[in-house]
N, C-alpha and C positions, 0 to 999 in steps of 0.2 A: 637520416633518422635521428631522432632525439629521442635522447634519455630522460627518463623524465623522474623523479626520486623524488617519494613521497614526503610532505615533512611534518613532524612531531607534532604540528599541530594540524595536519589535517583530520576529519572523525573519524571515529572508529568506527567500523560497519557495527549492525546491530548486535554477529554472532557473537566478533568481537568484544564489546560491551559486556554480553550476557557472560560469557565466559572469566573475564577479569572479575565482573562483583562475585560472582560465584568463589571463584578462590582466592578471592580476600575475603569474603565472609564465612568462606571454611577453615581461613588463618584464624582470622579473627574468632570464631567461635574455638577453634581448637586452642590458641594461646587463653582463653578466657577459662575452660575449663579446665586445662592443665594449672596452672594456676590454683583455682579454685578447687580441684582434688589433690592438689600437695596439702593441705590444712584437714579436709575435713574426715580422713582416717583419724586423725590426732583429735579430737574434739574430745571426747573422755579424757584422755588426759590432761587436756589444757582443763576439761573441769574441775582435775583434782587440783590444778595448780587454783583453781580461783577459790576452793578452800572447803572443797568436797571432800571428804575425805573416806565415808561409811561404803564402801561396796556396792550395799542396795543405794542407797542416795546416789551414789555417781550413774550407777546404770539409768535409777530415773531420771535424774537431770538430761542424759544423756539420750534418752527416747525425748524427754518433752522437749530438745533443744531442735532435734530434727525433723521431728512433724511438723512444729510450729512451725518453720520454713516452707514444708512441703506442703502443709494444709493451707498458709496466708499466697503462697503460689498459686494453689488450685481454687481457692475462691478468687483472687484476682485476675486470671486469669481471662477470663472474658471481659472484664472491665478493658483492661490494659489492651483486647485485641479489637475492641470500639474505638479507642483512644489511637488505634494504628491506623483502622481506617478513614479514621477522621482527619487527624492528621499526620500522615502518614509514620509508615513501618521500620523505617530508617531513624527516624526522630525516638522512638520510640524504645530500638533497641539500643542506642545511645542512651537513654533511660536508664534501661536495664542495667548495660555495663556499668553505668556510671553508679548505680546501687550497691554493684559489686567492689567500687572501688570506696566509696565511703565505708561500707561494711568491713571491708580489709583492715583497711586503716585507722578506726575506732576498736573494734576487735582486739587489735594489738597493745590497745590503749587500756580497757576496761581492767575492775578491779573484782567484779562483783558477780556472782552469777545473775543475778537478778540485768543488771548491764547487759551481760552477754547475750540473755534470753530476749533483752530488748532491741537490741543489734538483731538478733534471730527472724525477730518476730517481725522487722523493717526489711530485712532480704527478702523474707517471704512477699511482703505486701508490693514491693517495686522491683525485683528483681524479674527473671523470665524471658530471658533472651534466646532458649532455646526455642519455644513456641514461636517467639517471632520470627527468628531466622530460618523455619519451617514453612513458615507465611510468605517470608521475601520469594524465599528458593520457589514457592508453589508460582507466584504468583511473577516473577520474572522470569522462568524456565518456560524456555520454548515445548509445547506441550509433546512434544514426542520428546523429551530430556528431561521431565520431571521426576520419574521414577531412579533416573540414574544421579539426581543433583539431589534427591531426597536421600538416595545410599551414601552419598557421598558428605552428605553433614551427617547420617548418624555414625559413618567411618569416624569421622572427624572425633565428633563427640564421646565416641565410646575408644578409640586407642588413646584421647589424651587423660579420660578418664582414668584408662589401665595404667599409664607411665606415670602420670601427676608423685600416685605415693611412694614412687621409685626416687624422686628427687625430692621431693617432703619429707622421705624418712630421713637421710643423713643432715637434711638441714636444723630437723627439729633434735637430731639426737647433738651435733655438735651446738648450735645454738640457743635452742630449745622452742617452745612452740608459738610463742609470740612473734620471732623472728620468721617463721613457715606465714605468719599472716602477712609480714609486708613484703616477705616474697608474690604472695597471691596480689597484693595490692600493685605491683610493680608488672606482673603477667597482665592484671585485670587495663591497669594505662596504655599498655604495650597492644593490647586488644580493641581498645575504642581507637587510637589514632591509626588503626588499622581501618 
């Protein structure tokens, strides 16, 4: 009888398959939003740093700095999930992260509100990698494993939400808040080559 040992390069079966993109796309989504909620509790403040200073003016700067992300998301939002299925979903959220990584790294840079709100206003329009990764998981999950690969990134998504400003707050207080963005920018790298 021979033994017979598989080798590193023989395929993976398909469950196999499914299972590895799954939890690197739940790394990945998870280092992308820890990351990106180490910064964005601090966003007020970094307004005051860019030379806000009145109360009421920082609170508004502070609502229009985040809708405008959340609103240039929500209208591109179908554009971008045309653009996955055309060419595909993976390309696409490569996009995404990669929005989050230029937005990091300008952010840090910017002097100006009016800057910032334009950085804001470019996350909004290309960013959206959670919907994608929603898309992936729907649409590579074996259909009796969609609902548990669906829990399973918004686990992802919501614990690294919860921890992100647990490691933002001491970086921004010894640092300050410039510094919390190229932490993000360094999560956001550390997520695509995932």
């Amino acid at each position: 009888m021979r033994l017979v040992i598989p080798s590193r390069t023989s395929a993976a079966s398909p469950e196999e398959r499914w299972r590895r993109n799954l939890y690197v796309l739940l790394l990945a989504i998870f280092v992308d939003e820890l990351g990106f909620s180490m910064v964005t509790p601090f966003i007020p403040l970094f307004v005051r740093e860019l030379g806000v200073k009145d109360v009421g003016d920082l609170a508004l700067w502070s609502g229009i700095l985040f809708s405008t992300t959340t609103l240039g998301n929500s209208v591109m939002a179908p554009f971008w999930g045309a653009m996955a299925d055309r060419f595909g979903r993976k390309l696409m959220l490569a996009r995404a992260l990669s929005s989050v990584v230029i937005y990091s790294f300008l952010a840090a840079q910017v002097g100006t509100i009016f800057e910032f709100w334009l950085l804001r206003f470019f996350l909004g329009v290309f960013s959206g990698s959670i919907p994608l990764s929603y898309a992936i998981i729907a649409t590579s999950s074996p259909r009796d494993q969609v609902g548990r690969a669906v829990a399973l990134l918004q686990t992802a998504q919501i614990v690294s939400t919860a921890i992100g400003p647990l490691f933002g707050g001491p970086i921004a207080d010894m640092f300050g808040v410039r510094v919390t963005f190229y932490a993000t920018f360094a999560f956001a790298l550390l997520s695509i080559a995932l």
